[in-house]
N, C-alpha and C positions, 0 to 999 in steps of 0.2 A: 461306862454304864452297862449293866447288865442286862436283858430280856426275860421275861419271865417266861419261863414254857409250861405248857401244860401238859398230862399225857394224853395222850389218847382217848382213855378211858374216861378220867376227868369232863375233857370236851363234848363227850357226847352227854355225859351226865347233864351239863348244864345246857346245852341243847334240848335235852328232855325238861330239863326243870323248864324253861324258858317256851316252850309248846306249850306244857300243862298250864301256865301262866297265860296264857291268850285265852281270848273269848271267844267260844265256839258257837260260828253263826247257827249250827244246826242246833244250838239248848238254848237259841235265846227265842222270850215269846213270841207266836207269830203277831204281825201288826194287826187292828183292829179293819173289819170290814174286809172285804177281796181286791185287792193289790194285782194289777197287769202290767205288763209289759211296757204298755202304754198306753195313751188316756184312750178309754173306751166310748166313753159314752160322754158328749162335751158339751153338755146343757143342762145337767144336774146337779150343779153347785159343790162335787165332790174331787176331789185328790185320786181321780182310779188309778193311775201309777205310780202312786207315795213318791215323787218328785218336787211336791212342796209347790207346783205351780197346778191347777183346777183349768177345768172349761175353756175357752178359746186363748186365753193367756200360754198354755200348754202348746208347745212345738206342734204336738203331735194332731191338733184341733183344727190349726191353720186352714187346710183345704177342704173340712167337711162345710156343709151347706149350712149349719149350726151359726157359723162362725166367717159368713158372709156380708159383707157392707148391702145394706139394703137404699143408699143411695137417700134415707130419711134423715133430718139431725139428729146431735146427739141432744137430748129435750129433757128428758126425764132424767132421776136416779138412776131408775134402773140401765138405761143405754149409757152411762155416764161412769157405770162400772163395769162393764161386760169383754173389756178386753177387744173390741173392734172398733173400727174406723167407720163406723156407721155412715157418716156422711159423705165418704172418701176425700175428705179436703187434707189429708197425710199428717194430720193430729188424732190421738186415741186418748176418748174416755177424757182425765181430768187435764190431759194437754189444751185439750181442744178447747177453744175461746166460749162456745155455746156451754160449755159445761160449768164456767165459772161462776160461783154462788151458790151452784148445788150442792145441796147436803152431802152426797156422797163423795166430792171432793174436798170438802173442808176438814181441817185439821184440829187440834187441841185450840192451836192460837187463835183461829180463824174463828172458834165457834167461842172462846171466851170474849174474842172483840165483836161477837154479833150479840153477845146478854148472853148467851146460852151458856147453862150451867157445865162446866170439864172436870167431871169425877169427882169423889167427896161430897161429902154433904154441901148444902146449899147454905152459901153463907152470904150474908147482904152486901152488897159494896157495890162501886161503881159500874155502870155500864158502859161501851162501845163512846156513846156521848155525853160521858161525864155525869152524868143522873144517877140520884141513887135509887 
């Protein structure tokens, strides 16, 4: 069996062809909004370090005061999605046994077995308890 060699020259060519073919992070758009290092600010509902995780759910929120168990339950939506241990009983948000039933934990299936309409138009049929 033979090898194939290239020369020299060759090789570098396709080196270059193979560079010019990548995506050069300095031409592509920048992202929407100001993007940091890390999450800045961890109580305004936003992404400040384009990491895909927001507000106290983000690493970097953990130890601000923001993102502190205030020893109240989790009672509402709103504490029921915030990414802390409000009550400190070592369940967070929709773990947590006080949070079940709450809107902001339920799902597709969770809200078509309670009657509530799941995307598309509303179309008639049974409910939760067999009723039409």
């Amino acid at each position: 069996m033979s090898h194939l060699r290239l020369s020299p020259r060759l090789t570098a060519a396709v080196f270059v062809l193979l560079a010019l073919l990548l995506p050069l992070p300095a031409l592509a758009a920048p992202p929407e909004g100001e993007i940091t290092a890390t999450e800045t600010e961890c109580s305004d509902g936003e992404d400040n370090d384009g990491d895909t995780v927001y507000d106290c759910g983000d690493a970097d929120c953990q130890t601000t005061p923001a993102c502190q168990a205030d020893g109240k339950p989790e009672s509402t939506d709103e504490r029921c999605h915030d990414w802390i241990d409000n009550d400190s009983d070592g369940f967070t948000d929709c773990d947590d046994i006080d949070c079940e039933g709450r809107d902001a934990c339920m799902g597709s299936w969770d809200r078509q077995m309670a009657g509530q309409q799941v995307g598309g138009p509303s179309v008639p049929g049974p409910t939760a308890d067999g009723t039409e």
